[in-house]
N, C-alpha and C positions, 0 to 999 in steps of 0.2 A: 525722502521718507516714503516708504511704501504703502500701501494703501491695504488693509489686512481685514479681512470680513471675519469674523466671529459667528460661528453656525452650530444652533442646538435647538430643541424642542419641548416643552411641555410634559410632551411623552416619557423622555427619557429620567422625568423624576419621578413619574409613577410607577416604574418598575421598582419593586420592591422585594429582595430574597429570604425576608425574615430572620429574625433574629437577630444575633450580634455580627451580623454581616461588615466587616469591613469595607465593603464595597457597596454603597448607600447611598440613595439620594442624596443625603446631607453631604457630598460631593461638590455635587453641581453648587447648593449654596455656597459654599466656602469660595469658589471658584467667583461666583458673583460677589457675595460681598466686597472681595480684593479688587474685582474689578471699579466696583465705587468709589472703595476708598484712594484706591491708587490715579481716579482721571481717566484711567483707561478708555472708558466709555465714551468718553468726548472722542477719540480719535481710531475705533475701531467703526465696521460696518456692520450692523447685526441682521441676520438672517434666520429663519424660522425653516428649520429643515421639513423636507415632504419625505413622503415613504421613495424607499428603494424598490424595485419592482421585482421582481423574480428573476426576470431574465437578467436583471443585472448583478444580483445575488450569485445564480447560478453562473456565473463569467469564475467562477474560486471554487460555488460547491457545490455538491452530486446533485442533482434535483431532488434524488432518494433521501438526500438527508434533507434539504430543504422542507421535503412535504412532510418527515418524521418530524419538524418544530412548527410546520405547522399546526399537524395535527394533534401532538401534545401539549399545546397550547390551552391553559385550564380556561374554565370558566369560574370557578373559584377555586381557594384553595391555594397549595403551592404543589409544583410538579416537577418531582426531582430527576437533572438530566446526569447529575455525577455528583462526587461529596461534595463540590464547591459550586455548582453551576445549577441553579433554578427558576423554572419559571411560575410567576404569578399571575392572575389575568391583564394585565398592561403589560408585560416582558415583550410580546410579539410585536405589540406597536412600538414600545423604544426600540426593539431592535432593528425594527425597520426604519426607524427615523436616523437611527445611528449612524446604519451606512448610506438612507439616503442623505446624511448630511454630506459626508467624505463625499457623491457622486455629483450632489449641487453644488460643492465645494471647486471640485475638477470642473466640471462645467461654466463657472462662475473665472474662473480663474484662469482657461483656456481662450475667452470668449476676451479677456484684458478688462474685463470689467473690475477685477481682484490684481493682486500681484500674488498675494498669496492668504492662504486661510487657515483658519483653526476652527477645530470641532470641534466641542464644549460636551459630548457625549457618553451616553452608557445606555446599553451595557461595553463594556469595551471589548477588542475582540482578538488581540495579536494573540491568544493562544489555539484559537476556533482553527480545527484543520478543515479539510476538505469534506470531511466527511463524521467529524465527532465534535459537540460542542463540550467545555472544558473550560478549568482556571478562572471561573466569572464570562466567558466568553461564548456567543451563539454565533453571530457571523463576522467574519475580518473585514472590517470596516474599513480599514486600508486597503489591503489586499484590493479587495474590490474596487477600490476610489483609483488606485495603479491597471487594475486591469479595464475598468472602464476608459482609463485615457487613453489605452491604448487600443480598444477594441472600435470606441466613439470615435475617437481624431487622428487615429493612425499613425500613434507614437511607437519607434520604432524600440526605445530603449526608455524604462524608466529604474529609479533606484529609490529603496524604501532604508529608512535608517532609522533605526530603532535602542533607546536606550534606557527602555523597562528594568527594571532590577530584577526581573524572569525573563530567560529566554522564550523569544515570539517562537516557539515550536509552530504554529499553526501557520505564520505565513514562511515559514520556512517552509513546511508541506505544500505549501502551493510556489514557492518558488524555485525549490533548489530544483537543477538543471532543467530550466523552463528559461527559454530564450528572450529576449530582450528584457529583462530584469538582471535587479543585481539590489543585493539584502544586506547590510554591515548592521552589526549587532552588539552592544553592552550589556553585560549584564552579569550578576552574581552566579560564581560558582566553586562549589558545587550549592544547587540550589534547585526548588521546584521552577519548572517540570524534569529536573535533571537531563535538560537533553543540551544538544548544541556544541559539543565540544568531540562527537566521532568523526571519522572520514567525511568529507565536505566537497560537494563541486567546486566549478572554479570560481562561480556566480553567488556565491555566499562567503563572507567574511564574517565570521562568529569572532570576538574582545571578552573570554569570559575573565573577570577580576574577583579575586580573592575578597573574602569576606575583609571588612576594615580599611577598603583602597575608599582613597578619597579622590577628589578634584584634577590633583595631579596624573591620575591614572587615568580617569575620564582623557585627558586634555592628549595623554602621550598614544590613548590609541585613535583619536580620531587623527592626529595631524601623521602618525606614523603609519596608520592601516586604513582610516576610512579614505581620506582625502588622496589617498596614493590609488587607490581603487576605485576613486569617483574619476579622477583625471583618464586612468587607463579605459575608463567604461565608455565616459562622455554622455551620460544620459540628458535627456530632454527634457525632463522633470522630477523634482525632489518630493516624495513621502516620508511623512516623520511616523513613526510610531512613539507619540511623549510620553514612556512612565514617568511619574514622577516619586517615586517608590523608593528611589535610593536616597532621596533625602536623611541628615544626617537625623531628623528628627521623626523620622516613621521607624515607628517598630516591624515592619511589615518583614525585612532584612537587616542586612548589617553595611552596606554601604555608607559612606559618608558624605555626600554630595549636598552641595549649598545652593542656593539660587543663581549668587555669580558663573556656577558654574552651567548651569541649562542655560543661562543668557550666553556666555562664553559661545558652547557646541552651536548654539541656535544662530550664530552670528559668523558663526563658519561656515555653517553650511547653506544662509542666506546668502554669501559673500559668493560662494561657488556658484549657488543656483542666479546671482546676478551676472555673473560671468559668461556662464555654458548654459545654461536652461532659462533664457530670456527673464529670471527672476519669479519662475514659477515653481512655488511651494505648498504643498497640504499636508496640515499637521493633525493626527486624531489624538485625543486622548487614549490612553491606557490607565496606567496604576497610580496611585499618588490616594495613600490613607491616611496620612495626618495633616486634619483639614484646614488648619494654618499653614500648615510649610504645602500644602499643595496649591491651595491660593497664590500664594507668593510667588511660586515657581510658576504658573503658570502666567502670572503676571512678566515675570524675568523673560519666558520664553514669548511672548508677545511682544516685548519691548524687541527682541531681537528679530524677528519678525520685521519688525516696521522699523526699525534701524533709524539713522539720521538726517 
């Protein structure tokens, strides 16, 4: 059984986008309450993420744009950065606790103190590019938890796998043809942000699945396209980007995916990373809006995680 730290903050329930936000504090609750109900708690490690610092932010984004959130950073009020992406006066501090959770995550985790962890945060970030924040997203919280491992401990090769029910445009902007990385992706399409599906390095592996695929379609492109791409790559450590979006029970899309099934992926790609990557894994949250089936799922993908 693996030893799985659980890492979130305070902060990231204060951010608040107003109005009928889909993406809402009331998140992180649902995520807790499953954790109660389900035992979870007794066998996870919990952690209280610190801020991310600049220079580790800026390892993904422009400093330019860095200082452009800081500086529009309200003091009250809300402060619109696109139609879906806002900030309110706590936005700046979850965002920074966000990704520094993903950085004490990799640090915590490198050090053998973890086997592997999950970050319990928001804002989320796999749509954040290098330089424009977007989709509910200010900085890629992954992204940067892969580029701090490798910039901290001198990982030569990491791989980030992502299976949001939107394409992670944003760490694709900071990955494709950037060397020691390697990105595989699920996700609906055609669907926002409509991207993911043009000319492609070789370092990027885009699964986009028609609206109405279920489990089965999950299950056929990791063992037929992610897993044949993790073998050829060999990386040194696994980042998960977890939507949990495509549940058959979020109106968010039209995917049909169940819990069995993120325990399924998450239990393969533990199995690889126990093999090739010394068993070292960091999982961030992403998408997942209906707060029962995301609960659940993330409970599924924690079970997988910590394995038997």
């Amino acid at each position: 059984m693996a030893t799985v730290g659980f890492f979130s903050s305070p902060a990231c329930s204060k951010h608040d986008m107003g109005g009928e936000q889909p993406e809402c504090p009331e998140r992180l609750d649902a995520i807790q309450d499953q954790l109660l109900s389900s035992g979870m708690e007794f066998v996870l490690r919990f952690f209280d993420a610190p801020q991310a610092t600049r220079e580790q932010i800026e390892q993904v984004h422009t400093p330019e744009y860095v200082e452009s959130i800081f500086a529009r950073a309200p003091s009250e009020g809300i402060e619109v950065l696109d139609e879906d992406t806002r900030m309110c006066p706590h936005t700046l501090a979850a965002a920074l606790h966000a990704a520094g959770a993903a950085v004490d995550a990799v640090d915590k985790v490198i050090a053998g103190e973890l086997n592997a962890a999950f970050c319990a945060v928001r804002p989320p970030g796999h749509h954040a590019e290098r330089d424009k924040a977007m989709g509910f997203c200010l900085f890629n919280n992954i992204a940067i938890a892969a580029a701090h491992a490798r910039a901290q401990y001198g990982l030569d090769r990491v791989a980030i796998l992502d299976f949001d029910v939107h394409h992670g445009n944003g760490t694709e902007d900071f990955v494709a043809g950037r060397e020691g990385y390697l990105l595989c992706s699920s996700f609906q399409s055609p669907y926002y942000p409509f991207t993911g599906t043009g000319e492609l390095p070789d370092n990027i592996v885009n699964s986009p699945l028609e609206a109405g695929a279920g489990g089965d379609a999950l299950r056929e492109v990791v063992e037929k396209q992610w897993l044949p791409a993790l073998e050829k790559f060999r990386p040194q450590m696994l980042f998960i980007s977890a939507g949990f979006d495509g549940h058959v029970e979020d109106a968010m899309a039209q995917l049909r995916f169940k819990e069995e099934d993120y325990l399924w992926v998450t239990e393969k790609l533990r199995e690889y990373a126990d093999q090739h990557c010394e068993g070292r894994v960091v999982s961030a949250l992403e998408g997942g809006y209906a707060l029962s089936a995301l609960g659940r799922s993330v409970v599924a993908h924690l079970k997988g995680l910590i394995g038997s």
